[in-house]
NUTORGU-59453 format. One record per residue: x, y, z of N, C-alpha, C, CB in turn. Coordinates in steps of 0.05 Angstrom, whole numbers, plus 5000, padded with zeros to 4 digits. Atoms other than C-alpha are relative to their C-alpha. Glycine has a CB too. Example, Ala and Ser with C-alpha at 12.3 -4.5 7.8 and 13.67 -1.06 7.14 Angstrom:
<atoms>
<atom <5018 4976 5000> <5246 4910 5156> <5018 5024 5000> <4980 5001 5025>> <atom <4984 4976 4999> <5273 4979 5143> <4985 5022 5014> <5009 5009 4971>> 
</atoms>
This chain:
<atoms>
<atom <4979 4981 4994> <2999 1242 7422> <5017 5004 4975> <5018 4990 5024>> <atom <4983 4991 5032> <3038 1275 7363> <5031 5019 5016> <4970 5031 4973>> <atom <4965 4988 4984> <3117 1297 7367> <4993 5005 4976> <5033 4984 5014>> <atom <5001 4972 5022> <3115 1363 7307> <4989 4979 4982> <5035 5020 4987>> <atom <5018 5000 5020> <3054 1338 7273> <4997 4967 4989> <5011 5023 4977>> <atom <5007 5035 5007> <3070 1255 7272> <4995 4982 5023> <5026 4985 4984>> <atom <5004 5020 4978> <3040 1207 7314> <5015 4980 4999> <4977 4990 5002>> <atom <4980 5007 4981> <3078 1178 7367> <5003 4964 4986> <4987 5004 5039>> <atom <4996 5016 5013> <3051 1109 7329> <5014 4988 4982> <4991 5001 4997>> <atom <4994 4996 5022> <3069 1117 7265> <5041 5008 5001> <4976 5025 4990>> <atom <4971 4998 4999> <3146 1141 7288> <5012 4970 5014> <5009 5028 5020>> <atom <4991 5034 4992> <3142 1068 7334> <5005 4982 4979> <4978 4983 5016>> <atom <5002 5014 5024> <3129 1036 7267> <5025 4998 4987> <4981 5011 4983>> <atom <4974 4992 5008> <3191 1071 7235> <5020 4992 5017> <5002 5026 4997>> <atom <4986 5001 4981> <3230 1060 7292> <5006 4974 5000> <4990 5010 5022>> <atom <4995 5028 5007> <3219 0987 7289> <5014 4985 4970> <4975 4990 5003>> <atom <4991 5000 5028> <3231 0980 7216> <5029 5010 4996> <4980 5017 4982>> <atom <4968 4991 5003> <3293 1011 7220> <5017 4981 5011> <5008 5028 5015>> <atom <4984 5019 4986> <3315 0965 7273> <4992 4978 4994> <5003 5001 5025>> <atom <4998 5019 5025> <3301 0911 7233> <5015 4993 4977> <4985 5002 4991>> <atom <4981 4997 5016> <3341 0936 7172> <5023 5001 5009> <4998 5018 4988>> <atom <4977 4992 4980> <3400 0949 7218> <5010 4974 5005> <4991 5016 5029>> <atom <4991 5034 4999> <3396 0876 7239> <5008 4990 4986> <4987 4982 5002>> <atom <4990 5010 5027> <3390 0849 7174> <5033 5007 4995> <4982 5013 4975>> <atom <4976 4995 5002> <3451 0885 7161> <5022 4987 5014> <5001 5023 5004>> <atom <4974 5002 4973> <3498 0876 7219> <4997 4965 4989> <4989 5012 5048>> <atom <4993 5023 5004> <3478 0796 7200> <5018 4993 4980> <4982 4988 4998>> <atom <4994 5006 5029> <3493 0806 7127> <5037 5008 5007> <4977 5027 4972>> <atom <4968 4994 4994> <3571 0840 7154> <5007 4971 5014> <5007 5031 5024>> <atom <4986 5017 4982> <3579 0781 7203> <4999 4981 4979> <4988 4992 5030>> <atom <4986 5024 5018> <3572 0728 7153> <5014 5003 4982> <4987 4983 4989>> <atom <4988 4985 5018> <3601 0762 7105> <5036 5000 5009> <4984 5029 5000>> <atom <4978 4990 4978> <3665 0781 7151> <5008 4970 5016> <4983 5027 5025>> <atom <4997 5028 4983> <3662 0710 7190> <5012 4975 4977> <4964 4990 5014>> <atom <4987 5024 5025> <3684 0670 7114> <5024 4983 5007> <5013 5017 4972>> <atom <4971 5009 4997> <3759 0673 7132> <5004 4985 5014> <5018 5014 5006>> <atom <4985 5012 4984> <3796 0625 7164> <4992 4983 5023> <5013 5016 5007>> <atom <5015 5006 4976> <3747 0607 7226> <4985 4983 4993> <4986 5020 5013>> <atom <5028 5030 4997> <3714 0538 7204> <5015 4986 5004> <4978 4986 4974>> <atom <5004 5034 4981> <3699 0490 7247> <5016 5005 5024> <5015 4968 4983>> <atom <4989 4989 4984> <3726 0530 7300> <4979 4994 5035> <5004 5030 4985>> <atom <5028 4999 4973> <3652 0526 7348> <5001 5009 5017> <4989 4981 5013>> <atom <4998 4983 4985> <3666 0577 7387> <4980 5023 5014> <5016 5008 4990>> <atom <5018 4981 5003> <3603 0611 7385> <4987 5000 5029> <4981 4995 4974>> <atom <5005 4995 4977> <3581 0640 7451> <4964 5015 4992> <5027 5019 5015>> <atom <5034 5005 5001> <3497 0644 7457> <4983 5007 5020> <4992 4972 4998>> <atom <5014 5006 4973> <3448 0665 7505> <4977 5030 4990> <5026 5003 5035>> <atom <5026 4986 5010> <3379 0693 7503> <4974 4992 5028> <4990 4982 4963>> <atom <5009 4998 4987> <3316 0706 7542> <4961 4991 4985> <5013 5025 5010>> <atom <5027 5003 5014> <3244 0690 7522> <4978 4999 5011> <4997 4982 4988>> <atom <5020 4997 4974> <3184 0717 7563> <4974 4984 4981> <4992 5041 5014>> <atom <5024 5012 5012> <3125 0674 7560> <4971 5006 5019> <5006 4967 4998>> <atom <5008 4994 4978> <3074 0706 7598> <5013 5018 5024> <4995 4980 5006>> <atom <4994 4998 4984> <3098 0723 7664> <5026 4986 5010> <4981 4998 5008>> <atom <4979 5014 4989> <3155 0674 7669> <5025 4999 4971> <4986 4969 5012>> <atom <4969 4999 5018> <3228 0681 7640> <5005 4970 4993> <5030 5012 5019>> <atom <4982 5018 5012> <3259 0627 7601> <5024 5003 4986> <4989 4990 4986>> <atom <4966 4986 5006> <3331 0637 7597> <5016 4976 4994> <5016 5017 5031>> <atom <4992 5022 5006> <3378 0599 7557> <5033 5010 4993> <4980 4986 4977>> <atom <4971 4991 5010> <3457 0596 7537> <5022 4988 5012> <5004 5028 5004>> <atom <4985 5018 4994> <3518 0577 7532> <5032 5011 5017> <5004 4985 4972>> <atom <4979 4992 4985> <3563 0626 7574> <4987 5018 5007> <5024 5003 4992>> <atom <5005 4989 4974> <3547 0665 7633> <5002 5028 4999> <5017 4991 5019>> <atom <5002 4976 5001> <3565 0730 7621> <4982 5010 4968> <5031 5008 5004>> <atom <5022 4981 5016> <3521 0740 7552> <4969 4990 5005> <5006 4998 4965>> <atom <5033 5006 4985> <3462 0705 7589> <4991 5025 5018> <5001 4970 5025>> <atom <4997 4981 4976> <3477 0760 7641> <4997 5023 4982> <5028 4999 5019>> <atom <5014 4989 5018> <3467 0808 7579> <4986 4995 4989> <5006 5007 4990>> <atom <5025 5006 5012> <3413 0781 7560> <4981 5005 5022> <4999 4972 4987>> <atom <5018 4999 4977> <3379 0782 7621> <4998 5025 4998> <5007 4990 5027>> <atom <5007 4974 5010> <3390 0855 7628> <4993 5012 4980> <5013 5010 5003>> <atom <5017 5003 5020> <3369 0869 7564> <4968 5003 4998> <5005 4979 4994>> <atom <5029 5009 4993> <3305 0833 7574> <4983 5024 5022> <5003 4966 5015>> <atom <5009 4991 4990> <3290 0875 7635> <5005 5029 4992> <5004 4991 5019>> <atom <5002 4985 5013> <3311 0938 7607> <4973 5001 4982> <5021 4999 4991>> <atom <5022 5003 5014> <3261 0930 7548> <4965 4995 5012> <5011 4979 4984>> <atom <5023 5002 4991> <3211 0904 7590> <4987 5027 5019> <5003 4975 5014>> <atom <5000 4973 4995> <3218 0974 7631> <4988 5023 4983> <5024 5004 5004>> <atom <4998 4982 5011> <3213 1013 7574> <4969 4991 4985> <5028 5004 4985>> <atom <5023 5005 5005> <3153 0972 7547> <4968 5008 5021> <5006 4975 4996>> <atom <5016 4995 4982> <3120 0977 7610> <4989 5038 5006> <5016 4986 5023>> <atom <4999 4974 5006> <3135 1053 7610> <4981 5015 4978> <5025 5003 4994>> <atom <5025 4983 5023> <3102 1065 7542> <4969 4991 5006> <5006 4990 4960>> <atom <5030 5004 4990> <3042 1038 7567> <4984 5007 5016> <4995 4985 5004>> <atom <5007 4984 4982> <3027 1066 7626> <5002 5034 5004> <5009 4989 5015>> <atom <5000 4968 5011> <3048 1136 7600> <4977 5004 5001> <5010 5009 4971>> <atom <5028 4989 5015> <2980 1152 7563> <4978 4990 5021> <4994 4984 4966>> <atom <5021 5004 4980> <2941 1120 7617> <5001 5016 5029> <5000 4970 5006>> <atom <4999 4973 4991> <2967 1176 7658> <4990 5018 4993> <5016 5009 5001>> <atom <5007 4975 5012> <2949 1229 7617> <5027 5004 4999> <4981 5022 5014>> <atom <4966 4974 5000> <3029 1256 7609> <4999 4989 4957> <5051 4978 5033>> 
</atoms>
């Protein structure tokens, strides 16, 4: 499938790569930005999702960004699921 002449691949590729650089970044501002004043503070709030197969593994250390993380996770997994079954439609 092509969107004006580039495959749909080839823009996923870009797409990823970008959000990659983006990351990098946003890390490079937070430590950068995080220097002042705040050590040894441990305040750091954590939480993450990690599909292994079929089964969630959910981890963290406060409730409400586990709870964004979870959504998250299912979001993405939606949207993964979505691009895949597109083309095996035909749309």
């Amino acid at each position: 499938m092509a969107v004006n002449g580039v495959d749909l691949l080839t823009l996923s590729i870009l797409l990823a790569f970008i959000l990659v650089v983006v990351g990098v970044m946003l890390i490079i501002v937070d430590a950068v930005r995080g220097k002042g004043g705040e050590e040894g503070k441990g305040n750091a709030k954590y939480g993450g999702v990690v599909v292994i197969g079929p089964v969630p593994i959910v981890f963290g250390n406060d409730s409400s960004v586990v709870k964004w993380a979870i959504i998250l996770t299912i979001v993405v997994v939606l949207v993964f699921a979505l691009l895949i079954l597109l083309p095996m439609m035909g749309v």
